[in-house]
C-alpha positions in Angstrom: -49.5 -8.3 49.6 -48.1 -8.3 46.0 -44.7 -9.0 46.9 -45.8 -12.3 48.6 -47.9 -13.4 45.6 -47.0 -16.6 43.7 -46.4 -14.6 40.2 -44.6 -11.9 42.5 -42.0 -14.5 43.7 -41.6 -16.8 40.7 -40.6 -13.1 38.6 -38.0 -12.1 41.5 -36.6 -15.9 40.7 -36.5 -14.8 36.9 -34.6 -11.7 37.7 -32.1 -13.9 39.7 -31.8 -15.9 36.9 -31.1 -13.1 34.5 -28.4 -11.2 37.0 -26.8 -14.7 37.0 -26.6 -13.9 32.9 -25.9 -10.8 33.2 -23.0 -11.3 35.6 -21.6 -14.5 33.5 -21.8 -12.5 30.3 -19.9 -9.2 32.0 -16.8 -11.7 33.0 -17.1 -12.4 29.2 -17.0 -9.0 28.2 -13.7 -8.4 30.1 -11.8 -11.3 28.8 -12.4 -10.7 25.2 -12.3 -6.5 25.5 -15.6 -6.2 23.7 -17.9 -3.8 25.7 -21.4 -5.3 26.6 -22.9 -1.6 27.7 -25.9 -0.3 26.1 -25.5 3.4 24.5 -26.4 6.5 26.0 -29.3 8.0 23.9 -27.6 11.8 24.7 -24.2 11.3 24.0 -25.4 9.7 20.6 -27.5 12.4 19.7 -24.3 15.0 20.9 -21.6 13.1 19.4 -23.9 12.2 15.9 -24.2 16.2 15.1 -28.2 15.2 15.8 -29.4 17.9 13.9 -32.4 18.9 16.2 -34.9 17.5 13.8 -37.4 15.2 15.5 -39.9 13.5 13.4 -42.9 11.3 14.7 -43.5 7.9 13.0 -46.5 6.3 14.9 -46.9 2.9 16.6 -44.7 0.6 14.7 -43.5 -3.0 15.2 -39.9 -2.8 16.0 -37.4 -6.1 16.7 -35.7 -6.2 19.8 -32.1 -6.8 19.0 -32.1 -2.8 17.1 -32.6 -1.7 20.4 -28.9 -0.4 21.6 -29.3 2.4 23.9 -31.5 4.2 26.4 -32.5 7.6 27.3 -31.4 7.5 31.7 -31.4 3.7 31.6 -28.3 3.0 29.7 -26.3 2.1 32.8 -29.1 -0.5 34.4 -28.4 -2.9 31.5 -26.5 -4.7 29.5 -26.8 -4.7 25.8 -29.0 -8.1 26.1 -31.2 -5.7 28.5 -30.2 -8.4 31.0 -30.4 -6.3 34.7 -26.8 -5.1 36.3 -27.4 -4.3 39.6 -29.5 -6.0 42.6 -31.4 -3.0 43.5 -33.2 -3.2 40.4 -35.0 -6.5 40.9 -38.3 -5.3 43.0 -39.2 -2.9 40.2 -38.1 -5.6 37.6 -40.3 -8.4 39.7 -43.3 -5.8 40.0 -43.5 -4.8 36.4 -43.3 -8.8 34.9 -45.6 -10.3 37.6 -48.6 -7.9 36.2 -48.2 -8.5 32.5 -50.6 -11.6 32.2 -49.5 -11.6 28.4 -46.4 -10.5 26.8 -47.8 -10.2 23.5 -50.2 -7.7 24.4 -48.1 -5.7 27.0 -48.3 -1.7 26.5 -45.9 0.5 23.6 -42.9 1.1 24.8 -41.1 4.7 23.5 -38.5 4.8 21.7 -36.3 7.4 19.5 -34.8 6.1 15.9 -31.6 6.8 15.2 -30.8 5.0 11.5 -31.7 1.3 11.9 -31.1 1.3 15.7 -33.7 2.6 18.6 -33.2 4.0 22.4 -35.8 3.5 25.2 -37.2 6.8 26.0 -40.1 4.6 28.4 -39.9 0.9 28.7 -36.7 -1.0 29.9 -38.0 -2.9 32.1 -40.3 -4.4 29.7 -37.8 -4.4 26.6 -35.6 -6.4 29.7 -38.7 -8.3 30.4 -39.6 -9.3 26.4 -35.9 -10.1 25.7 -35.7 -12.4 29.2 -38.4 -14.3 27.4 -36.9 -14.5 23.8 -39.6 -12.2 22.5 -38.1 -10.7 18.8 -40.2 -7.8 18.5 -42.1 -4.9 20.7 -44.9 -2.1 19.8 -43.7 0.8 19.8 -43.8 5.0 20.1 -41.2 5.9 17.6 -39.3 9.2 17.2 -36.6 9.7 14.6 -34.0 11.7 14.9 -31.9 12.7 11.9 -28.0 12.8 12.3 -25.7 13.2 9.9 -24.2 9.7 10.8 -26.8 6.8 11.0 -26.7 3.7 13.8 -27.0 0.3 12.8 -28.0 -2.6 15.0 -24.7 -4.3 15.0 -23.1 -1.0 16.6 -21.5 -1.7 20.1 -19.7 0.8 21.9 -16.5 0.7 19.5 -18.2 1.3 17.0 -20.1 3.9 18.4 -17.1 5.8 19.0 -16.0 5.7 15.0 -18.9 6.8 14.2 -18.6 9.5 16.9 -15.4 10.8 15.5 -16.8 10.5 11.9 -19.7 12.8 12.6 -17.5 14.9 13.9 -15.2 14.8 11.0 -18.2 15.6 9.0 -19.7 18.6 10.9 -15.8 19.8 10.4 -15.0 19.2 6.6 -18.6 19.3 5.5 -18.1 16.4 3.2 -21.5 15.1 3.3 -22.3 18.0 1.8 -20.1 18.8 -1.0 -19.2 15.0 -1.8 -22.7 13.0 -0.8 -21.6 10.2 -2.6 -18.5 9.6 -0.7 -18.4 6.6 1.8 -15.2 7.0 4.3 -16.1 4.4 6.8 -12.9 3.6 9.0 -12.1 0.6 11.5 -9.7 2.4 13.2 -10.0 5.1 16.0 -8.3 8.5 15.5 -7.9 8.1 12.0 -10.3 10.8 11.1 -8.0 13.4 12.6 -5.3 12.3 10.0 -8.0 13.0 7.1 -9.0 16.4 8.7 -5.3 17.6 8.4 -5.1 16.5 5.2 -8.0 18.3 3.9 -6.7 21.5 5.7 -3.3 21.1 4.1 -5.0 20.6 0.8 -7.0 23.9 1.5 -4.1 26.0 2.6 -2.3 25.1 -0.8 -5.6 25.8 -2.9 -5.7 29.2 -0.8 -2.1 29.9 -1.8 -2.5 28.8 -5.6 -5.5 30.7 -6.0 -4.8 33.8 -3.7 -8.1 33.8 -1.9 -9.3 31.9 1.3 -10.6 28.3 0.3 -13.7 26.9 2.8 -13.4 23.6 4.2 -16.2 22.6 2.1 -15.0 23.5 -1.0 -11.7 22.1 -0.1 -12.7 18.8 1.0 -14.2 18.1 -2.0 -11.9 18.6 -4.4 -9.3 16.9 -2.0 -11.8 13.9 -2.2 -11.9 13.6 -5.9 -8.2 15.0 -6.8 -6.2 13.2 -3.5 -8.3 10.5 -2.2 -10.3 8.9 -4.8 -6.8 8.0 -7.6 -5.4 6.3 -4.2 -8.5 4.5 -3.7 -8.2 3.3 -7.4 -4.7 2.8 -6.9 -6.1 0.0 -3.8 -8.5 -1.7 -6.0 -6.0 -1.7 -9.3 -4.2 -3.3 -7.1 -6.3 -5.8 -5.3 -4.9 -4.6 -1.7 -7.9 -5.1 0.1 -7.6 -9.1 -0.3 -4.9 -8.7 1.8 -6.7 -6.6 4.5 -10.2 -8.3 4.4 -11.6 -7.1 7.7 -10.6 -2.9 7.0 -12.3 -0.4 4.7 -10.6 1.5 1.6 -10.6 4.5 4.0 -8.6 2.1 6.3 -5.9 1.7 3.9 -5.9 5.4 2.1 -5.0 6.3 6.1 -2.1 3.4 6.3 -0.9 4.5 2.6 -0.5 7.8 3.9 1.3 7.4 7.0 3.3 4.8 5.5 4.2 7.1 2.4 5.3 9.5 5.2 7.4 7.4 7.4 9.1 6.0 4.0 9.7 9.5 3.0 11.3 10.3 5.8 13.9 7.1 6.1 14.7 8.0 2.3 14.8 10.9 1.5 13.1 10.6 -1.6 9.2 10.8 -2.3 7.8 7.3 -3.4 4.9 6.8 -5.8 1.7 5.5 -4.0 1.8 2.4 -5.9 5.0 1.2 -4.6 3.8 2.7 -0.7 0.7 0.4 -1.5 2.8 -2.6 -2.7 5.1 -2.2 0.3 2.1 -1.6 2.6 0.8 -5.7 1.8 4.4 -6.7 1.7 5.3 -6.0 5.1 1.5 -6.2 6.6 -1.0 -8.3 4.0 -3.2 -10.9 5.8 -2.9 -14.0 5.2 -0.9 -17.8 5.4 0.9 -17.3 1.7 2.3 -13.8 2.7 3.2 -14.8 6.2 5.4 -18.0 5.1 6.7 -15.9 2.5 8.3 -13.0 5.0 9.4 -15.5 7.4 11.1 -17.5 4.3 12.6 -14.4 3.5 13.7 -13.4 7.0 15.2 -16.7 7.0 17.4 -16.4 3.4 18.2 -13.1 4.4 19.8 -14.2 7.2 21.7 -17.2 6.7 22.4 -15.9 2.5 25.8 -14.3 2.2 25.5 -10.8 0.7 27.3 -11.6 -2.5 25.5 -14.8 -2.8 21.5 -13.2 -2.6 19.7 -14.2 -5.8 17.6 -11.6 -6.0 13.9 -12.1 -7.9 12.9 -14.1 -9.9 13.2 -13.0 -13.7 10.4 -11.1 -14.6 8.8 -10.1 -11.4 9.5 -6.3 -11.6 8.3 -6.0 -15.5 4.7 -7.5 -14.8 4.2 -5.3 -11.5 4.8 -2.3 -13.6 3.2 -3.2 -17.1 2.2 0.6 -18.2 -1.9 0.5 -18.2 -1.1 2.4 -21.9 0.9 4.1 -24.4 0.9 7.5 -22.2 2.5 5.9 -19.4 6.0 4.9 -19.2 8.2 1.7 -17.2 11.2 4.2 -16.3 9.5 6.8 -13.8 12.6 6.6 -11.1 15.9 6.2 -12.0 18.6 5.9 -9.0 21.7 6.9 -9.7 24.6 6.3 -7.2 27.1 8.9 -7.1 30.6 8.4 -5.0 31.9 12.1 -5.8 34.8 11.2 -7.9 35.0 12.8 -11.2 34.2 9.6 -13.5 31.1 8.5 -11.2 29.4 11.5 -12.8 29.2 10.2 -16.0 26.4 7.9 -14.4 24.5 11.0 -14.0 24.8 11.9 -17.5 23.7 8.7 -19.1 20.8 8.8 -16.4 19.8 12.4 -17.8 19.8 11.0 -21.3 17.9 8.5 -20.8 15.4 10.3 -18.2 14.9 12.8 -20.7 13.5 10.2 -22.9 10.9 8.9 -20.3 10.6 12.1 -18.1 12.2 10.4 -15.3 12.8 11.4 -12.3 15.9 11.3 -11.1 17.1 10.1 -7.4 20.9 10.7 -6.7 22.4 8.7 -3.9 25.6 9.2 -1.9 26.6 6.3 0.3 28.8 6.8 3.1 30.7 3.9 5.3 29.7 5.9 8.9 27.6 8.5 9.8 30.2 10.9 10.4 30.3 12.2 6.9 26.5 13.1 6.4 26.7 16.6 7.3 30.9 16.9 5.5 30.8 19.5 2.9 32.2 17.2 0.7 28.6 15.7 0.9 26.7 18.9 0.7 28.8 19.4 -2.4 27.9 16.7 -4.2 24.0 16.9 -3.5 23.9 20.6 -5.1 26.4 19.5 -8.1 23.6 16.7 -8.6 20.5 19.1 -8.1 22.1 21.9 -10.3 22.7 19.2 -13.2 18.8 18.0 -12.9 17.7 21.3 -12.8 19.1 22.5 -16.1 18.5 19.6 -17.6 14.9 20.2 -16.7 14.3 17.1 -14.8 13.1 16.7 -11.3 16.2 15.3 -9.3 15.8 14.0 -5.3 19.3 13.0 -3.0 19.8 11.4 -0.4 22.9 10.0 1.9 23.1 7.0 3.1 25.6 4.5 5.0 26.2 1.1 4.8 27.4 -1.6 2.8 27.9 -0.1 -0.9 25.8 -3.1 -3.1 23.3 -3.9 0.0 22.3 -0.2 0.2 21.9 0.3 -3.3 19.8 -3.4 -3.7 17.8 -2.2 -1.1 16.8 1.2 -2.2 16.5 -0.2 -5.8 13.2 -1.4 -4.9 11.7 2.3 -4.9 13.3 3.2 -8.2 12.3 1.5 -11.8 16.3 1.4 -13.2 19.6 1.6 -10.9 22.4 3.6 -13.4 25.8 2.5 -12.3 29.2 3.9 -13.8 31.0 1.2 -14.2 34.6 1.8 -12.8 35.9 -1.5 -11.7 33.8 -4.7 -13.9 34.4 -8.2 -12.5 37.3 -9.6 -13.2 38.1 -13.4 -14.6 39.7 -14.6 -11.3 37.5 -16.4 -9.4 38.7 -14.5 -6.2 38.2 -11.4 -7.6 34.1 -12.5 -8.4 34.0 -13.5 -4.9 34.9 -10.0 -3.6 33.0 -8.0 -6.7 30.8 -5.6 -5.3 29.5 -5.2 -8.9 28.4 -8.7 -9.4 26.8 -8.8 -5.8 25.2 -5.8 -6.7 23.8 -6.9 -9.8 23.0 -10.4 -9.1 20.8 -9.8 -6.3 19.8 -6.3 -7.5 16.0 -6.1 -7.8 15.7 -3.6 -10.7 17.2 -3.3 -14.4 20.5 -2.0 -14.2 22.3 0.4 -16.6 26.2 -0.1 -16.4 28.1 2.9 -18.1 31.9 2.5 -18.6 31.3 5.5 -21.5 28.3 8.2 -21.6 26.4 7.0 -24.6 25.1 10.3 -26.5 22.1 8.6 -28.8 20.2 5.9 -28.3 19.3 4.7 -32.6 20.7 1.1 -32.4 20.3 -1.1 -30.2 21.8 -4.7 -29.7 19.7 -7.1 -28.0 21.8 -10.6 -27.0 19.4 -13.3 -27.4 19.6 -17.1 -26.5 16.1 -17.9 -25.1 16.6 -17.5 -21.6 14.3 -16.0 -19.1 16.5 -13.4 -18.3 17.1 -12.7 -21.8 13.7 -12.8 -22.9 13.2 -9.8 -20.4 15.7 -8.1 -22.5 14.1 -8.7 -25.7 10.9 -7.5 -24.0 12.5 -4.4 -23.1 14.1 -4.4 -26.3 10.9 -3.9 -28.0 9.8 -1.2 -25.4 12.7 1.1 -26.5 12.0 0.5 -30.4 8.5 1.1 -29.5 9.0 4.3 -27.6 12.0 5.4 -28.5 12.0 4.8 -32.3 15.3 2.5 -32.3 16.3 0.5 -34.5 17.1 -3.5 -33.3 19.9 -5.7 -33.9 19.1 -9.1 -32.3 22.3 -11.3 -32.2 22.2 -15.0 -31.3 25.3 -17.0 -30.9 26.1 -20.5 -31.2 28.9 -21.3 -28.7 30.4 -25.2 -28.8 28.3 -26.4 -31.7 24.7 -25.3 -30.1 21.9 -24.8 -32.4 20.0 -21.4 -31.4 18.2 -21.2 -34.6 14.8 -21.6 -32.0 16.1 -18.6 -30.4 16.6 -16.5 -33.3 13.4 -17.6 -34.6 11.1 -16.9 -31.2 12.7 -13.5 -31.5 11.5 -13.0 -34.9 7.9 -14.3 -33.8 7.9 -12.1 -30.7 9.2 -8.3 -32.3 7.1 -9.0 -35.6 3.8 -9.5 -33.4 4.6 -5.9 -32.2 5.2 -4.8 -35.6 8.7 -3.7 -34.8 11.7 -4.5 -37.7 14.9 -6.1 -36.6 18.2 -7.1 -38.2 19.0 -10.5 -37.4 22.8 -11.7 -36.8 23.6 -15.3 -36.0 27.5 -15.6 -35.0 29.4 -18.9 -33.7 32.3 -18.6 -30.9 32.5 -17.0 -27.5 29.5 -15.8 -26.2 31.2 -12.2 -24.6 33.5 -11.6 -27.4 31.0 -11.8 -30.1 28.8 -9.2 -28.0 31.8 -6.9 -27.8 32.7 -7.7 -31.7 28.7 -7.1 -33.0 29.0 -4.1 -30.6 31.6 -2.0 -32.7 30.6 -3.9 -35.8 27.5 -2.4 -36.0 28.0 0.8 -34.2 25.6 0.2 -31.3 24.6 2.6 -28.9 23.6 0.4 -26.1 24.0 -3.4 -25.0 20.4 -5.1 -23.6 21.1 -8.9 -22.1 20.0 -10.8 -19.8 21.6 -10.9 -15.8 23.9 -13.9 -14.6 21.7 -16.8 -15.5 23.4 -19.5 -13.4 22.7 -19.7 -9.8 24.9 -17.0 -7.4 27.7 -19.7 -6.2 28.0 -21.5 -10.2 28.4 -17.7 -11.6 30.9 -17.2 -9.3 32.9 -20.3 -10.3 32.5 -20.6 -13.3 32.1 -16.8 -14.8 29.8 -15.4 -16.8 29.6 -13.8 -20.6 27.9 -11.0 -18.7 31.0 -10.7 -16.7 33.3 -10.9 -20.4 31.4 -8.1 -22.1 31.6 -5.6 -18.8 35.0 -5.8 -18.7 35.7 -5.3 -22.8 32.5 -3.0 -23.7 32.7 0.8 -24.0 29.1 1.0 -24.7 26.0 1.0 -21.5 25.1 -2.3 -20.9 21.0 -2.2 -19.8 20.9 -5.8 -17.6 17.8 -6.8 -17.2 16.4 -10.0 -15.0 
C-alpha cells in the first residue's frame, strides 16, 4: 500500500519534522506577542472594502514568502506554511511522497491582493515547497482590487491597520477626493480619531456655508486646510527624528490628542508648534532626550524654587525665529492678574504692546487653594479681563490656577512668548529680602521674556537698550533691533563703564550688530554704577521702555551679591522688557 512505501514514510518523518517547527516557532510567537497565523483570504477581502472586481492575470511565477493568507486553509498553518495540527499529516505525507520533482509540481491558485497572494488551491504544496526552501511557485493568479493594498511584510497587526484604514476610507472617501494623500498609522484605533475630526470639520463647513457638506468634500478640504500645515509643522520641526519607527499620521494623531489634553489642564488653546515641541519633550526617542529628562527630574527636585536657573540665554529666541517679515515673536502674551486695582495696569501695558504684534492675550488668576475657583471674586476678574480684550479688539483667554505664585507662572510661561508682570513689590537690597523675592525667583528661573511695569508706558518711540556684551544682554540688543525693525523705534544703546572697565568692545559690537540690520542708534557711553546710570539715561532721554539682560550671575551669587537688574527695578518708572 502507499502508506507503507519508503517515500510514504520518509514524508510522514518530514511532516514530523516540520510540526516540531511549527510547534517551537508558536512558543516563539507567544513570548514575543507577534502573531505567526496566516490571514483569512475573506476577512481581507471584507475588511479591505474589496471592491468586487476580480481580474485574471494568467500563470505567473510568484515567490513564496508574498504568500500570507488562504482561502479555508488559513487555520492549518502557520505563516511559514509550516503544519499546526497532527491530523493533517496523512494528507500532507500523501501529497509530498508523489511529487517526484518540486520544480515541476502543478500551479497552485492563488488571489492577489497588492504585493501579497492567498491560496485558493494548493497549501499543502505551498507547505510542501516552503519545507524545502523553495523561493518561488507557478501559479493561477486572480487580483482583486481593494481600496487598501497588502504587502508581503503584513502580519496580522498590520492587517488590522490596514483593516481600520479601509474602513476609514470607504467612510471619509479620501482616496477619492485627496488621491495623493498617504495617512499610514502604527497605531490601532487611531483612525476613529481622524473620522471625528473630519465630521467636526464638516459640521462647521455645513454651519459656515448653510448647506449640508458630504464627507467627501469635507475630508478634503480638512486634509489640505487641518492636516497637511500640522504635517509641515512635524517636518519644520524635524519631530519625526525623535519618533523614528511611527508615521506623520502617527504624530498629527498624538499632536492632536495632546493639544486636547493640554487644552484642558490650561485653559488656554496652545499653538501646534509648541503641542509639537512638548510632544518630543516629554516623549522623543532617543539616549540625548532621555538623560536630559531624568537630569531635569533630578534638578527639579533637589533645586530650591528660588534658586532654579532657568534656560540657558538664548534658547527661547532661536526656537521661535519668525520664518519672515509677516510673522511675529510675540503671539502669546500671559499676563498675571491678582485682582487688586494696580495689577491691572499689567493688562494695559499687555494690550499696548499686543496691539502692536496682534497678540493674543492669556490672563491668569492664581489662587493659594482650590476653594476660590468658583468665588465670584474670581468670576469677576475673568469677565473684567475678557471685556478689556474685547474692546480692545484682541483675542483674550483666562484661566485660574493654584499654587505657588512664581512656580505657576514659570511653568505656564512656557506656552506664552512674553510673561507681563506689574511690578508692585521689586527686590529689595537686603540680602534676606532677595532670598524671599518672589520676583527675582520668578524672573530668574522664568523661561520667557518678561515685561515688568511699575507704570503703564503709553508709546513705545525710544527705546534704551543696556549693553555690556553679555549673553543675556546680547538677547536684548537682539530684541532691541526687532522692535526698531517692527515697531519703527528709535534706539539708545548705553554702555557703562563701572570701576575703571573698558566697554568700548561692547559699544562697538553693538554698533557692528544694529548697522548690519540697517537700523540707526544713538550711542551713550557713561562711567559709575551700573543701575543708577540706567535709571539716569532713562529720564535723560525720555525713554519709553528699558530692554536688559536677566541676572547674569549664577542663582545663589545674584542673591548675595545683588544685581543692577535688581537697582533699576526698584528706581525705574518706565517697563523694563528682561530678556535671557
Amino acid at each position: 500500500m502507499e502508506n507503507e512505501s519508503p517515500r510514504y514514510r520518509i514524508a510522514r518523518d518530514d511532516f514530523r519534522r516540520a510540526r516540531r517547527k511549527a510547534a517551537m516557532q508558536e512558543i516563539f510567537s507567544w513570548l514575543t506577542g507577534h502573531s505567526n497565523s496566516l490571514l483569512s483570504f475573506e476577512e481581507a477581502r471584507q475588511k479591505l472594502k474589496a471592491s468586487g472586481e476580480e481580474e485574471a492575470r494568467g500563470l505567473q511565477k510568484i515567490p513564496l514568502k508574498a504568500i500570507i493568507g488562504s482561502v479555508g486553509r488559513y487555520a492549518d498553518f502557520n505563516r511559514n506554511f509550516l503544519p499546526r495540527k497532527d491530523v493533517q499529516s496523512s494528507r500532507w505525507a500523501r501529497v509530498k511522497s508523489v511529487l517526484r520533482d518540486l520544480d515541476d509540481m502543478p500551479p497552485i491558485q492563488v488571489y492577489q491582493i497588492g504585493e501579497a497572494y492567498f491560496v485558493l488551491d494548493g497549501n499543502h504544496r505551498v507547505s510542501i515547497a516552503r519545507e524545502r526552501k523553495l523561493t518561488h511557485m507557478r501559479a493561477y493568479v486572480i487580483e482583486i482590487q481593494t481600496k487598501v493594498p497588502l504587502t508581503p511584510e503584513t502580519d496580522f497587526d498590520d492587517f488590522i491597520l490596514k483593516s481600520e484604514y479601509a474602513e476609514f476610507l470607504s467612510n471619509t472617501h479620501l482616496d477619492e477626493s485627496c488621491p495623493q494623500a498617504d495617512l499610514s498609522i502604527t497605531a490601532p484605533g487611531h483612525y476613529k480619531v481622524l473620522e471625528e475630526h473630519i465630521e467636526h470639520y464638516r459640521q462647521r463647513m455645513s454651519q459656515e456655508s448653510g448647506t449640508e457638506v458630504q464627507p467627501k468634500e469635507a475630508s478634503c478640504h480638512w486634509y489640505q486646510e487641518a492636516y497637511t500645515p500640522v504635517i509641515k509643522v512635524i517636518r519644520k520641526r524635524g519631530i519625526m527624528r525623535g519618533f523614528p519607527k511611527r508615521t506623520e499620521t502617527d504624530l498629527y494623531v498624538w499632536i492632536a490628542k495632546h493639544q486636547e489634553k493640554m487644552q484642558d489642564n490650561l485653559g488656554w488653546s496652545v499653538d501646534v508648534d509648541d503641542v509639537a515641541n512638548d510632544l518630543v519633550e516629554r516623549y522623543g526617542e532617543g539616549v540625548r532626550r532621555t538623560i536630559s529628562r531624568v537630569k531635569e527630574k533630578i534638578r527639579a527636585a533637589i533645586t530650591p524654587h528660588n534658586l532654579e536657573p532657568g534656560p540657558p540665554p538664548g534658547e527661547w529666541r532661536q526656537q521661535h525665529v519668525p520664518a519672515d517679515d509677516t510673522e511675529r515673536f510675540f503671539s502669546n502674551v500671559l499676563v498675571p492678574i491678582t485682582g487688586k486695582k494696580e495689577s491691572w495696569q499689567a493688562v494695559e501695558q499687555a494690550i499696548l504692546f499686543g496691539k502692536r504684534e496682534k497678540s493674543h492675550l492669556l490672563g491668569l488668576h492664581i489662587l493659594p487653594d482650590k476653594d476660590g475657583l468658583e468665588s465670584d471674586a474670581a468670576k469677576e476678574i475673568a469677565e473684567k479681563f475678557e471685556i478689556r480684550c474685547a474692546e480692545a479688539g484682541l483675542l483674550g483667554e483666562f484661566a485660574l490656577d493654584v499654587g505657588r505664585v512664581a512656580s505657576v507662572i514659570n511653568k505656564r510661561a512656557r506656552w506664552s512668548d512674553l510673561v507681563v508682570l506689574h511690578l508692585a513689590h521689586p527686590p529689595k537690597s537686603q540680602i534676606s529680602s532677595r532670598i524671599v523675592s518672589g520676583i527675582h525667583a520668578l524672573i530668574q528661573s522664568c523661561p520667557r521674556p518678561v515685561l515688568t511695569v511699575p507704570c503703564v508706558s503709553e508709546k513705545f518711540e525710544r527705546l534704551l537698550v543696556a549693553y555690556d556684551g553679555s549673553p543675556k544682554a546680547n538677547e536684548a540688543l537682539y530684541m532691541a533691533a526687532y522692535f526698531a525693525g517692527r515697531w519703527q523705534a528709535t534706539l539708545v544703546v548705553l554702555t557703562i563703564i563701572e570701576n575703571g572697565t573698558k566697554l568700548n568692545a561692547a559699544a562697538s559690537r553693538a554698533q557692528k550688530y544694529l548697522g548690519s540690520h540697517n537700523i540707526l542708534a544713538e550711542y551713550i557711553q557713561k562711567e559709575g554704577d551700573v543701575g543708577a546710570s540706567i535709571v539716569e539715561t532713562t529720564e535723560e532721554e525720555d525713554i519709553d521702555m528699558i530692554l536688559m539682560g536677566s541676572y547674569s550671575r549664577k542663582p545663589v551669587a545674584e542673591v548675595i551679591l545683588g544685581s543692577s537688574l535688581n537697582d533699576v527695578m526698584r528706581s525705574a518708572r518706565k517697563p523694563i522688557f528682561i530678556c535671557r
